[in-house]
Structures are given as structure tokens and as C-alpha cells.
C-alpha positions in Angstrom: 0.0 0.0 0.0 1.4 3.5 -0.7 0.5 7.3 0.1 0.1 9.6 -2.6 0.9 13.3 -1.7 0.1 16.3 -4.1 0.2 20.0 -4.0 -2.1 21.4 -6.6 -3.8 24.9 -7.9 -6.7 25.6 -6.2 -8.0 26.3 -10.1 -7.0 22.7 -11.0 -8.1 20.3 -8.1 -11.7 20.1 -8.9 -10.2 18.2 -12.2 -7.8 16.5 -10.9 -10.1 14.6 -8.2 -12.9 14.4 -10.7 -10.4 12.5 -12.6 -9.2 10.0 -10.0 -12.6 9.4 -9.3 -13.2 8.4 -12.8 -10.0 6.2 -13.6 -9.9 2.4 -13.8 -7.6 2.4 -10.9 -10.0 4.2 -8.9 -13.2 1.4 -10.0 -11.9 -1.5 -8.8 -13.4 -4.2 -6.0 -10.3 -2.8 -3.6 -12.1 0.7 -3.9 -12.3 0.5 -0.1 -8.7 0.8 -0.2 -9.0 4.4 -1.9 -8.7 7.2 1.3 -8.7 10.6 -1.1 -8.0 13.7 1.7 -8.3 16.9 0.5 -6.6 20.2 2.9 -6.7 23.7 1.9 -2.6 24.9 2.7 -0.7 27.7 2.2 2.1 27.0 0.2 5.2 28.2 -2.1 4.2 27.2 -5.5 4.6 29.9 -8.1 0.9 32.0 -8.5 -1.0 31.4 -11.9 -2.0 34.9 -11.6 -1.8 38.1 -9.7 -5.3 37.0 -7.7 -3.4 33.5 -5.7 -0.7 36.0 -4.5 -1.2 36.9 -0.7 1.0 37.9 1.7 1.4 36.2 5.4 2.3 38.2 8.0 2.5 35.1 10.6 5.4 33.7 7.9 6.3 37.0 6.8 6.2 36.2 2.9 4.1 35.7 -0.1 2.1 32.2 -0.2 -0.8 31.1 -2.1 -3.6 28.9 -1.5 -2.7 25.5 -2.8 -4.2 22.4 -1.9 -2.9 18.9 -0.4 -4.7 15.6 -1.4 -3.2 12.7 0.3 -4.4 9.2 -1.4 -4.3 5.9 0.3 -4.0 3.1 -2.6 -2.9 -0.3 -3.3 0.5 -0.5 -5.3 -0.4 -1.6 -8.3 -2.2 1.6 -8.8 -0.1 4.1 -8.4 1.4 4.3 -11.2 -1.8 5.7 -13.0 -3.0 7.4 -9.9 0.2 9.4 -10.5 -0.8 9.9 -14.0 -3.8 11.1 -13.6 -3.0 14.0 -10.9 -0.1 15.0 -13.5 -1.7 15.4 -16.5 -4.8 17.0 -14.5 -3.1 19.7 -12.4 -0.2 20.7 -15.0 0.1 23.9 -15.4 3.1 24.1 -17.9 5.2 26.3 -15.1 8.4 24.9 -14.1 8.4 23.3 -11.0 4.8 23.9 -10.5 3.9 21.0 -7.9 5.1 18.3 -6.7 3.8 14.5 -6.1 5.4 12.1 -3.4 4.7 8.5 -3.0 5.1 6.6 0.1 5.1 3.4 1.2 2.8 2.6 3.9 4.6 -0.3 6.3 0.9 -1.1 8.3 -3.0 0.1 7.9 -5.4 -1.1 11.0 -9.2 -0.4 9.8 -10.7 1.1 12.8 -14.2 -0.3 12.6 
């Protein structure tokens, strides 16, 4: 099992989970599996446009509004997991975002 970490455009992650939501790897019987989380963050990525630049005085520089999805999934689909969130939250900047995956050494269901 892995963890899939993003940091998208708050104009792109409407798409991009639309878009997991809709892949193969996303409808399969291990669906269960699938733990999307979605935070708003401020972060460091460059600003689209002159409306996602804010300024924080608690960090004392310019951030944006960005958000974090963290995805639980089985192995076998991350690779198009991955994919998906790259082709849906491109914005054609140069080091725009960034997508980690980790492995995940033990999940307990709490039911």
C-alpha cells in the first residue's frame, strides 16, 4: 500500500479529483482501499496569476492557497493514480507541484 501526496492549484483540483474518481484504478473491487483527503494549505508554489498572491504576516512572505490531497491506494495503482493528478493539475510552469509517494509499512481499519 502506498501514500500519494500532491500540492495542486486551487483552479486545478476540482479536475484532478474528478479525474481520479473516474479512472480504472479508482473502480476496482479494492475501492475501499481508496482514502482521497483533501486540505486547503498555504504554500510556495509559483501564483497562476496576480489574484493567488497573498501575503502572510504570521510567515512573513508571499504564499498562495494551494491544496494537499493525500491518497491511500494499493500499489499496483499508483502508477496511474500518478498519471492522472499530473496530466490533471499541469500547469506548464516549471516546477509547479510536486507528487510524493510513500510506502505505507501497516494500515489497521478502525471499525
Amino acid at each position: 500500500m502506498k501514500e500519494i501526496k500532491a500540492y495542486v492549484h486551487s483552479n486545478r483540483v476540482a479536475g484532478v479529483i474528478a479525474a481520479l474518481k473516474s479512472s480504472s484504478a479508482w473502480d476496482t473491487p479494492s475501492r475501499s482501499e481508496h482514502n482521497l483527503s483533501v486540505y486547503v494549505v498555504k504554500g510556495s508554489l509559483a501564483p497562476l496569476s496576480d489574484s493567488e498572491r497573498h501575503y502572510s504576516i504570521d510567515l512573513g512572505e508571499e504564499v498562495i492557497n494551494e491544496y494537499k490531497l493525500e491518497l491511500h491506494c494499493a500499489d499496483e495503482h499508483v502508477d496511474e493514480l500518478v498519471a492522472v493528478i499530473r496530466r490533471e493539475a499541469h500547469t506548464g510552469q516549471v516546477g509547479a507541484g510536486w507528487i510524493y509517494v510513500i510506502p505505507i509499512e501497516q494500515a489497521v481499519r478502525a471499525d
